[in-house]
Backbone as JSON, one array per atom type, in Angstrom:
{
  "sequence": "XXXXXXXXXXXXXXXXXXXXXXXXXXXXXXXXXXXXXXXXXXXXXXXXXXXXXXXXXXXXXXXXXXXXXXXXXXXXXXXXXXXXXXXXXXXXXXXXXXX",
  "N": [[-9.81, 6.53, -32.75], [-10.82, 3.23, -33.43], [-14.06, 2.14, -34.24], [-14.6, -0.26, -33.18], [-13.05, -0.62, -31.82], [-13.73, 1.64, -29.64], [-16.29, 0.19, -28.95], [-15.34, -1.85, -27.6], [-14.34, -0.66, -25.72], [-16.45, 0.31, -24.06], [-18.16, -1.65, -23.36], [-16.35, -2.46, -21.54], [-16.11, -0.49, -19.5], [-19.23, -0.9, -19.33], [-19.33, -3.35, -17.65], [-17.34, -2.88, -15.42], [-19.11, -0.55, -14.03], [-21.11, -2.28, -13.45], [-20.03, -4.02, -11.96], [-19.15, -2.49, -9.58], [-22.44, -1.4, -8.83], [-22.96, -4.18, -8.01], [-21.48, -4.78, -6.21], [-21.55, -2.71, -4.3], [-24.28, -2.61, -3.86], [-25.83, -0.76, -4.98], [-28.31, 0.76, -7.26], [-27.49, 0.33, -10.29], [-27.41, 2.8, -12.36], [-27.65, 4.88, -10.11], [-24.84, 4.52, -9.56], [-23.26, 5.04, -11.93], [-24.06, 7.75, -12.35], [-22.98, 8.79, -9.51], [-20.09, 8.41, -10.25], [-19.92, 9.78, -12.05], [-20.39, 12.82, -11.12], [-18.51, 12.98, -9.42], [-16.12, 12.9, -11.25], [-15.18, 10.15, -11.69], [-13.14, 8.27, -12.75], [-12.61, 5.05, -14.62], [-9.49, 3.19, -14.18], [-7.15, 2.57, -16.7], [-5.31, 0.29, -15.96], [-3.88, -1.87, -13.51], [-2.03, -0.5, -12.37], [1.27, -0.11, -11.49], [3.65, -1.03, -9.64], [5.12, -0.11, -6.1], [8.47, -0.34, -5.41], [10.75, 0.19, -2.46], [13.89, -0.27, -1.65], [16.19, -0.83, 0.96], [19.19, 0.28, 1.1], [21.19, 0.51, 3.63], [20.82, 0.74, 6.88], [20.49, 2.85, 9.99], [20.16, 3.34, 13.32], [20.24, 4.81, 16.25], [20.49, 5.44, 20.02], [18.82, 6.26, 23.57], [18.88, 3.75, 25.34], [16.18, 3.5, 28.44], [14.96, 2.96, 31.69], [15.05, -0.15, 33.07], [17.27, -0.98, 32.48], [19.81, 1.59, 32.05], [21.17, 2.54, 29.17], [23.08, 3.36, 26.18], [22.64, 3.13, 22.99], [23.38, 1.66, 19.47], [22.46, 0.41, 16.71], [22.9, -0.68, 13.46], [22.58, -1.04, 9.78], [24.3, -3.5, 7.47], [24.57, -3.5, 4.0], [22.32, -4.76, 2.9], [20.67, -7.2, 1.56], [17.17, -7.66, -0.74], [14.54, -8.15, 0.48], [12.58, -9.15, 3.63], [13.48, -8.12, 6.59], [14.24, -7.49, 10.2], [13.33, -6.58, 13.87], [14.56, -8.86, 16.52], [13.62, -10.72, 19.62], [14.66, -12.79, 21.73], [12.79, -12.45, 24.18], [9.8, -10.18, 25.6], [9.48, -7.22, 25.92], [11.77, -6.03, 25.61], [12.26, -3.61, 24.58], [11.98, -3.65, 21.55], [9.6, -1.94, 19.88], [10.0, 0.59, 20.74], [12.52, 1.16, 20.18], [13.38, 2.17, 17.16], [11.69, 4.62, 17.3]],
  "CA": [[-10.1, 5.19, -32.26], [-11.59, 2.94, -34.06], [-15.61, 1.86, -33.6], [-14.39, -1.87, -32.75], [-12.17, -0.77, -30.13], [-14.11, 2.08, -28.52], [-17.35, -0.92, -28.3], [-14.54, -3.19, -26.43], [-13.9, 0.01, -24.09], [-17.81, 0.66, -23.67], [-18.63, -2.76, -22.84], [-15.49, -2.99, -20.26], [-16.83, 0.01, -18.76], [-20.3, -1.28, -18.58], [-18.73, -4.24, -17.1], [-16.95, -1.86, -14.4], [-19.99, -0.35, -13.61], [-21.96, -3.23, -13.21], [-19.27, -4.77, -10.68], [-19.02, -1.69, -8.61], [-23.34, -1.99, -8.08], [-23.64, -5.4, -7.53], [-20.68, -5.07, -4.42], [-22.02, -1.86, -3.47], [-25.72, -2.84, -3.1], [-26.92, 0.03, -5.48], [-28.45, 0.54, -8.16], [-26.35, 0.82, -11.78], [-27.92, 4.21, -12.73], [-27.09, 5.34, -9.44], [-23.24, 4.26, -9.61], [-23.1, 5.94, -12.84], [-24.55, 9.55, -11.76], [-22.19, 9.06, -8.34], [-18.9, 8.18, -10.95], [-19.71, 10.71, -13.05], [-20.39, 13.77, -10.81], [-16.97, 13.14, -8.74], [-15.47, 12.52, -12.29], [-14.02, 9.27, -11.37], [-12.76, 7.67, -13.83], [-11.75, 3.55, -14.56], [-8.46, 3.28, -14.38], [-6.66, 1.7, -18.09], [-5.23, -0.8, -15.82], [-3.82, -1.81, -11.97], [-0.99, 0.29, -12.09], [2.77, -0.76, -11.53], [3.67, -1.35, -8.08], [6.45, 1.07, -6.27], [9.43, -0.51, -4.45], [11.65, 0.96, -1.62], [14.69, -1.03, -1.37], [16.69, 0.09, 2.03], [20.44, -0.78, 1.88], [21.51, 0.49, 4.81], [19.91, 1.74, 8.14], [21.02, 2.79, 11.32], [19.22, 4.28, 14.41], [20.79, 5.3, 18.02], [19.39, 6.38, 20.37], [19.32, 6.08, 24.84], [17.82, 3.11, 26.42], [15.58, 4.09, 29.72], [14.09, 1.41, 32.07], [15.66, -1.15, 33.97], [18.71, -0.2, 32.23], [20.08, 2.66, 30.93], [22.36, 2.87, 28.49], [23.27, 4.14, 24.89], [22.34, 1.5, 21.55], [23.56, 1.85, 18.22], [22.29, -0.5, 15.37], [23.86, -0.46, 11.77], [22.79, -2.81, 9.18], [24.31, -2.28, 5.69], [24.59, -4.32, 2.85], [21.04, -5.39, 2.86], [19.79, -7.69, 0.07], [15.98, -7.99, -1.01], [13.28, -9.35, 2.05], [11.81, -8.54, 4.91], [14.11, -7.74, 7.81], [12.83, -7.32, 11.51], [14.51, -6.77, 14.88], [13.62, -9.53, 17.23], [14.4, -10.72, 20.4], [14.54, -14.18, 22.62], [12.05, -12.25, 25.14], [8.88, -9.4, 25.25], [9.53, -5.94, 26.59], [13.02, -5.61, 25.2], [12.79, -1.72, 23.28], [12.05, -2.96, 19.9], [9.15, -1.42, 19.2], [10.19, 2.52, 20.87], [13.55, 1.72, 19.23], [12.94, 3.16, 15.5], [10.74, 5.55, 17.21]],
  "C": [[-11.19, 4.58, -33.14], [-13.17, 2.27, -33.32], [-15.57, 0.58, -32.96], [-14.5, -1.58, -31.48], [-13.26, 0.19, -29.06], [-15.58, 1.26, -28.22], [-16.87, -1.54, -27.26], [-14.55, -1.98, -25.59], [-15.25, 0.37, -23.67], [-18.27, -0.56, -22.91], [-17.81, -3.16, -21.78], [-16.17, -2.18, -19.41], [-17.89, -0.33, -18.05], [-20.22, -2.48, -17.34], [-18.19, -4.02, -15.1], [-17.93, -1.41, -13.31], [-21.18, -1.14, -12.54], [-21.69, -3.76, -11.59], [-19.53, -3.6, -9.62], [-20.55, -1.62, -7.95], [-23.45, -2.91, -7.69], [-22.88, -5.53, -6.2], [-21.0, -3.86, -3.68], [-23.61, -1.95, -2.91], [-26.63, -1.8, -4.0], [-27.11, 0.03, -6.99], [-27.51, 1.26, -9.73], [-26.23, 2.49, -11.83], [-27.0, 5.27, -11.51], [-25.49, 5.49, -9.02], [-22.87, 5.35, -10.5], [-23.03, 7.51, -12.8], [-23.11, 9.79, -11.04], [-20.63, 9.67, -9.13], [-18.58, 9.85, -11.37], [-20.05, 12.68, -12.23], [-19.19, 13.98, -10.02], [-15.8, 12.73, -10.15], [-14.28, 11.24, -11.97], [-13.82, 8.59, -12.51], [-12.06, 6.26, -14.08], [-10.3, 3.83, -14.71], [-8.05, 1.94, -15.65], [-6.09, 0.48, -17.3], [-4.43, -1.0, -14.38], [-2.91, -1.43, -11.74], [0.96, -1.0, -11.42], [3.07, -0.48, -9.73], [4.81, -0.86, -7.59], [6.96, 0.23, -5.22], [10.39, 0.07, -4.09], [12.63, -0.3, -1.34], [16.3, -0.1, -0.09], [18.02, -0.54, 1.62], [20.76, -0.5, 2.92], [20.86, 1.15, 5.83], [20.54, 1.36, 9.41], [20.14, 3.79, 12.09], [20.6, 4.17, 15.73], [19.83, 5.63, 19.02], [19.77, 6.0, 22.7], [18.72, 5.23, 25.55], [17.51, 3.52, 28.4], [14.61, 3.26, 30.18], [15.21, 1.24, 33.28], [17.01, -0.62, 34.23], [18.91, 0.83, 31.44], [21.43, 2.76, 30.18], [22.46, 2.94, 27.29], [23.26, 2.98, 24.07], [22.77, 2.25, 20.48], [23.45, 0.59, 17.36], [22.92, -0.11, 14.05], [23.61, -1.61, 11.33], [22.99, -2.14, 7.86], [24.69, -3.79, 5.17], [23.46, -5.53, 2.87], [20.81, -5.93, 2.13], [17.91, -7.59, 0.31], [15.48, -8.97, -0.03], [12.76, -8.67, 2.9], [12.85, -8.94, 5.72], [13.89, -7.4, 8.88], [14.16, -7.3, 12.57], [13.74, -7.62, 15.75], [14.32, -10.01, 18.24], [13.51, -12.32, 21.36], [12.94, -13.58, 23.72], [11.17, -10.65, 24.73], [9.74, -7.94, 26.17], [11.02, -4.89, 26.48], [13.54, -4.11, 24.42], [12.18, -2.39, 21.84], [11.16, -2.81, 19.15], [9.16, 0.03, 19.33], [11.89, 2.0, 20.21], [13.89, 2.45, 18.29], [12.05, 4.05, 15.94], [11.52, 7.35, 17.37]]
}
């Protein structure tokens, strides 16, 4: 590495450093020590972000209550979003449904 570059990565660091006392309340020195005895280390950069894309899901299961009787959901050919089960009224199962 050259002397340029590892100045630009010394001065990001210090940079790093700096930020992490001034929102923690302590002092630099002390950040530094903390970093460096749990070997934490900056990360090169905010990492890539992991998506779960569901296509299909189904649950069953025995409603118990008022009424009883047997449910089966099935949803397939899902595209990309947020998906939710919801209902005209409160107390309906669907949050012990998926349970």
């Amino acid at each position: 590495m050259s002397k340029k570059a590892t100045a630009a990565t010394e001065k990001k660091k210090l940079g790093w450093l700096d930020n992490i006392a001034e929102k923690s309340g302590y002092d630099r020195k002390i950040v530094e020590r903390f970093l460096k005895k749990y070997n934490i280390k900056q990360s090169p950069n905010t990492g890539t972000p992991k998506r779960v894309n569901f296509l299909d899901i189904s649950f069953s299961g025995q409603k118990k209550g008022e009424f009883n009787n047997d449910f089966k959901f099935e949803f397939a050919d899902l595209n990309a979003g947020v998906w939710g089960i919801l209902s005209d009224k409160n107390g309906k199962g669907k949050t012990t449904a998926p349970k």
